[in-house]
C-alpha positions in Angstrom: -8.2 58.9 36.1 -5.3 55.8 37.6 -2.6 58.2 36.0 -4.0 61.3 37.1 -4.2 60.2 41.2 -1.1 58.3 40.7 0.5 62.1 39.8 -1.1 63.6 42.6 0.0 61.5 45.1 3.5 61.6 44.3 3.6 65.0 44.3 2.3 64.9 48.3 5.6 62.7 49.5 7.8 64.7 51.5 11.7 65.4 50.8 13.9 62.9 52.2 16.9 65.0 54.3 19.5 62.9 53.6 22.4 64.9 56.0 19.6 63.5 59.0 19.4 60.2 57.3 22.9 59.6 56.9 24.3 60.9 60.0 24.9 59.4 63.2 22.7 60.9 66.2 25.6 62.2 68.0 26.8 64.1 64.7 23.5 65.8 63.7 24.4 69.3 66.0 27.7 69.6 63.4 25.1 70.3 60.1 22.5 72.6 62.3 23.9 76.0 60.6 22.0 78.5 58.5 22.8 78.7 54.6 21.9 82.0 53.3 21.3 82.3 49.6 22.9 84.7 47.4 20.5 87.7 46.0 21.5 87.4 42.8 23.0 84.1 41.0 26.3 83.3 40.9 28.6 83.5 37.4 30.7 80.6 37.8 32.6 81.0 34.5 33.2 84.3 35.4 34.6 83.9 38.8 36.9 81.0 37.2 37.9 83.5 34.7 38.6 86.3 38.1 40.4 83.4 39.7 43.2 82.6 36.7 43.8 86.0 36.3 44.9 86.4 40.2 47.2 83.6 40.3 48.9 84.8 36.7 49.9 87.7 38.8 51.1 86.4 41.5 53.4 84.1 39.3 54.5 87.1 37.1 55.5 89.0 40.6 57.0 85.8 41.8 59.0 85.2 39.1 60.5 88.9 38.8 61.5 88.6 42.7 63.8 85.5 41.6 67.5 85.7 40.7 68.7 85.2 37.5 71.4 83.3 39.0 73.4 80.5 37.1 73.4 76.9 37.5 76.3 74.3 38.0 76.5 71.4 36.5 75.5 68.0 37.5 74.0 69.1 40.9 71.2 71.5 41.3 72.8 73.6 42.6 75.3 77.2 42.4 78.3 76.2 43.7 79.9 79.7 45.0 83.9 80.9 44.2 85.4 81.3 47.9 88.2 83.8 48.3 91.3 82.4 46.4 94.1 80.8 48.9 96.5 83.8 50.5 99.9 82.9 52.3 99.9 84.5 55.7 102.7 85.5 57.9 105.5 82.5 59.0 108.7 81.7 57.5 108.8 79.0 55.4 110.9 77.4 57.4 108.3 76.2 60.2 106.0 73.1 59.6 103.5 73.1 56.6 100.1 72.7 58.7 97.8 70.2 56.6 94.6 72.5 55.0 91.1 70.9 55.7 88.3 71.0 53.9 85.6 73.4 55.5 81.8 73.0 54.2 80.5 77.4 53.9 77.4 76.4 53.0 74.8 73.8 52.3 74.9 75.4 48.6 78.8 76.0 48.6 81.2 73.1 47.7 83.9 72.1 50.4 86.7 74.9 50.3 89.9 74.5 51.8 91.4 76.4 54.6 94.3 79.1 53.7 97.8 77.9 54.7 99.0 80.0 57.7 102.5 81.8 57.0 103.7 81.9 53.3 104.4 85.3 53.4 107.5 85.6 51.4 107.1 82.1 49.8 109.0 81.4 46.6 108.9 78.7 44.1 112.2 77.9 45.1 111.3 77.3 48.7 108.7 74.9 47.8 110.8 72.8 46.0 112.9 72.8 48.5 110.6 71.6 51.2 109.3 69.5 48.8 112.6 67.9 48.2 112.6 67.7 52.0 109.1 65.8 52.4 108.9 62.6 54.2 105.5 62.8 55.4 104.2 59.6 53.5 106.0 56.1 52.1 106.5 57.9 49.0 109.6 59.6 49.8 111.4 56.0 50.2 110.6 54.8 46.5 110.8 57.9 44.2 113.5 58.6 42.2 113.1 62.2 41.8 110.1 64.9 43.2 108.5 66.3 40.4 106.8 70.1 41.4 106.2 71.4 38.2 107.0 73.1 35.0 105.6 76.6 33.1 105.0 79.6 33.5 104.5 80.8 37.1 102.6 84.0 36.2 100.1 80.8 34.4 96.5 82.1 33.7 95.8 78.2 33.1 96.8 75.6 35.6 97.1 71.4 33.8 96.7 69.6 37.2 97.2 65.9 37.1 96.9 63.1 39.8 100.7 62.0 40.2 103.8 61.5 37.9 104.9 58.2 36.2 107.9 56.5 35.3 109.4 58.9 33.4 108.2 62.0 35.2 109.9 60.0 38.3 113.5 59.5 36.1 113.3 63.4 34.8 112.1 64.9 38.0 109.3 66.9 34.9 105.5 66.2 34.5 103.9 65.0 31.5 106.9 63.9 29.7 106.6 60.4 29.2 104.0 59.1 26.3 100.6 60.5 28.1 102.9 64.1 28.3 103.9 63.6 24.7 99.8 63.4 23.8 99.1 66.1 25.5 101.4 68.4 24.3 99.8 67.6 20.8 96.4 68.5 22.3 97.2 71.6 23.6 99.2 72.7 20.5 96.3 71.9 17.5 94.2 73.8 20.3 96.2 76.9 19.6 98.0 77.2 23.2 101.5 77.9 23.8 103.2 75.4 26.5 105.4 78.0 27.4 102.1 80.0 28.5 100.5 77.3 30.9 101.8 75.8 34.4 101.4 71.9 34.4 101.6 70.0 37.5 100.2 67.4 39.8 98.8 66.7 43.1 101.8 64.5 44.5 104.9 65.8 43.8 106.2 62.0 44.0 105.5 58.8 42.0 103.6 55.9 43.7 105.1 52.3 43.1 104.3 50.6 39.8 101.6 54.0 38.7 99.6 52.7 41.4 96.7 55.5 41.8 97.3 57.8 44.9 95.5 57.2 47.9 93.6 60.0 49.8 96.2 60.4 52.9 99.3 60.8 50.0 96.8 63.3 48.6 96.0 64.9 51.5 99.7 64.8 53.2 100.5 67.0 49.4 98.0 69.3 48.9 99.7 71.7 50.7 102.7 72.3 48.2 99.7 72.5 45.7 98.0 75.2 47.4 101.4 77.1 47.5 102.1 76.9 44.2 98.5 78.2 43.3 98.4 81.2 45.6 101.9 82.2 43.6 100.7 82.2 40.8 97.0 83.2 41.2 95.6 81.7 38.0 92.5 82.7 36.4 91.0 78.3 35.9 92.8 75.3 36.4 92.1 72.3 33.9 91.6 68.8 35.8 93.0 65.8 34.1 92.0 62.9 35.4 89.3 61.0 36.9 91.3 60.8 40.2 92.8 64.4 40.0 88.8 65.6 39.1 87.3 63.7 41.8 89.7 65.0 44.5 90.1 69.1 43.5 86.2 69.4 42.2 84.3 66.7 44.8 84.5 62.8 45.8 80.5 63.2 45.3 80.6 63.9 41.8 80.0 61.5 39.0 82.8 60.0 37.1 84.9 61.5 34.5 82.8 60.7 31.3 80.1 63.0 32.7 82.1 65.4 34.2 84.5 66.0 31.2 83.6 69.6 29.1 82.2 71.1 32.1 83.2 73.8 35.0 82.9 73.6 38.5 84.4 75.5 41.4 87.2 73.4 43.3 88.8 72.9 46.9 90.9 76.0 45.8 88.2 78.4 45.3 89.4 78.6 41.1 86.8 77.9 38.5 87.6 74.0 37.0 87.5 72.4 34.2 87.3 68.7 33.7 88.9 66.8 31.2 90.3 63.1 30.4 94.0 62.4 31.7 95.9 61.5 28.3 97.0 58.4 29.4 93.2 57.3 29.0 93.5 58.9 25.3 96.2 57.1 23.7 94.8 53.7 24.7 92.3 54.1 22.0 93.0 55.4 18.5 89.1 56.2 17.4 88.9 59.5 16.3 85.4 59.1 15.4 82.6 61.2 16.6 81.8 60.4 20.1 85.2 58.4 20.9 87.1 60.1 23.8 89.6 61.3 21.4 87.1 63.2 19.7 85.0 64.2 23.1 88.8 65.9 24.8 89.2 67.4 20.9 85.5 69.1 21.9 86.5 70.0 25.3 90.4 71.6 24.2 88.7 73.7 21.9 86.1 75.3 24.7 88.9 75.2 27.4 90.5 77.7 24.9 87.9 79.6 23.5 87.5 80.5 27.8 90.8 80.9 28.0 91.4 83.6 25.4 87.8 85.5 27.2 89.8 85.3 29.9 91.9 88.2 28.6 95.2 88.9 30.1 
């Protein structure tokens, strides 16, 4: 009989309405809403189910609104090709104007600005004013100006960062024991010298192979950019850390992780970096992985562009 009172009792104790209980007075008025309850009950597994299926098809719509566009390397990011460099209408007798770097977009690597009035510019003109040139310390120590050597209808453009001893003595590019190496390079790789344009970004040497500073780069560019609009080629191929750093972007990592890759450049022309052969022949690994074997990698797939390229 205990038990069975004991039952009944408990059953008589009121529910406990903990929102009152746990509130503060002042916060009661926020619960005082009606709930109304559902005439029939609810399938929660179902309406789960009903709720994956929506959002699948707003990610299958999403997804076929996106651009298949492609991705540069290194940054997340496409890096646009600007309009390729144009000479304009001056003789080229008047002063070379110094090109700047102009930012297009947040997406769009710096680009620079077309030289005004190279209208009936001329390989021979160039050399000319570059013979000329005393618009940094370098005119006072070289022996010779080195422009360039190749083809100047070149679908491939070698750019390098700045001649040496011997380039300086023969008034050539690429001919001392760096040149020599590369010439071997490009050969085993199936190109024809006589095909290509090779050059560099000062036309003069610096003092003892010293690397070039930015204002000797910048003060040289121009000639560069005239040579480039001449001969309209289709990719240039970046040797150097230096030369990469300056025609692809100071913000880019350094040449190890750049090498075997493209990029746009300052000049609006798709890039491709690679090791300078001076940085080759200090090491005579030719295993897998050295960087004689890496630029052996990176020949092979600058060529196999190359000849996609067409004519």
């Amino acid at each position: 009989m205990a038990r069975k009172k004991s039952e009944e009792e408990s059953s008589e104790i009121e529910a406990v309405d903990l929102i009152s209980l746990l509130s503060t007075p002042e916060t009661t008025d926020s619960y005082e809403i009606e709930l109304s309850v559902p005439e029939q009950d609810l399938d929660l597994i179902a309406l789960g189910k009903e709720e994956l299926r929506e959002e699948a098809v707003k990610l299958a719509k999403a997804k076929t609104l996106l651009p298949n566009k492609e991705v540069r390397p290194i940054a997340s990011q496409t890096l646009s090709s600007p309009t390729p460099l144009r000479p304009s209408s001056i003789t080229p007798t008047q002063t070379i104007s110094i090109a700047k770097p102009k930012v297009t977009s947040s997406k769009t690597i710096n680009c620079l600005d077309a030289l005004q009035g190279y209208e009936n510019d001329s390989f021979e003109q160039i050399i000319k004013d570059i013979s000329a040139c005393q618009r940094c310390g370098l005119c006072k120590t070289r022996k010779n100006v080195v422009p360039g050597i190749g083809n100047t209808k070149a679908k491939l453009v070698l750019i390098g960062e700045a001649p040496g001893a011997d380039e300086d003595i023969q008034g050539i590019p690429f001919v001392g024991k760096a040149g020599q190496h590369l010439d071997k390079i490009i050969a085993a790789a199936g190109f024809n010298k006589k095909d290509l344009y090779i050059c560099n970004i000062l036309k003069c040497r610096p003092p003892n192979n010293r690397d070039p500073n930015n204002d000797e780069m910048r003060v040289c560019t121009p000639f560069l950019q005239r040579q480039l609009a001449l001969i309209k080629p289709k990719m240039i191929a970046c040797l150097g850390n230096i030369a990469c750093h300056y025609v692809i972007g100071p913000s880019m990592p350094g040449i190890t992780r750049l090498r075997g890759q493209w990029f746009d450049s300052i000049f609006g022309i798709p890039t491709f970096a690679m090791y300078h052969p001076s940085y080759l022949i200090r090491s005579a690994s030719r295993e897998k992985g050295s960087p004689n074997w890496q630029m052996w990698q990176d020949i092979r797939a600058l060529k196999a562009k190359y000849d996609e390229s067409g004519k």
